[in-house]
C-alpha angles and dihedrals in degrees: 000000000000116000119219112256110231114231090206096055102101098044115090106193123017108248106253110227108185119194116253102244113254122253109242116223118192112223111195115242092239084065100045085051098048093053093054100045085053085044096048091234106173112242117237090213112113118255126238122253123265110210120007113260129242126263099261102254105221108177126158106217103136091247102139101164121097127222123188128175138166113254134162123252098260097055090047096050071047102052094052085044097064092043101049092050092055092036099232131123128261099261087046083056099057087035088066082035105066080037086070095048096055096045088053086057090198117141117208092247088064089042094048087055089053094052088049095052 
């Protein structure tokens, strides 16, 4: 069988190349700033926010079941409106809401024809 010949057998030591250390050249921030606004390079910083958020509503009240719909923004400024003037939390809300509704006893046919009149 034929051995391998090894290409490092006859070097003692490995010859030790060591990096020239870099020149260091300050760039002003204004600079920096300027480049990446021209470049469209995104910011890290955090945005503000845009509109200020709601008081978390934490209320224990068993209700495990979750309801979403779509709503504009105004029913839904409405929405928390109504509930923060009785004091009650959102689900109790529908709940007196639906309440309504069935009290009424309309049905939306008979509603439709009032609108029409």
């Amino acid at each position: 069988m034929n051995k391998r010949q090894n290409p490092f057998a006859n070097v003692a030591d490995a010859p030790v190349f060591t990096p020239k250390p870099r020149k260091e050249i300050p760039v002003e921030r204004e600079t920096v700033e300027r480049l990446s606004e021209q470049n469209n390079f995104p910011s890290r910083q955090a945005k503000p926010p845009s509109a200020p958020r709601r008081k978390p509503r934490i209320h224990r009240t068993g209700r495990n079941q979750q309801l979403n719909a779509k709503a504009t923004p105004e029913t839904v400024q409405r929405f928390y409106k109504a509930a923060d003037e009785r004091s009650v939390p959102l689900g109790e809300l529908l709940r007196l809401a639906l309440d309504a509704l069935d009290r009424e006893g309309s049905s939306p046919a008979s509603h439709d024809k009032a609108v029409d009149s």
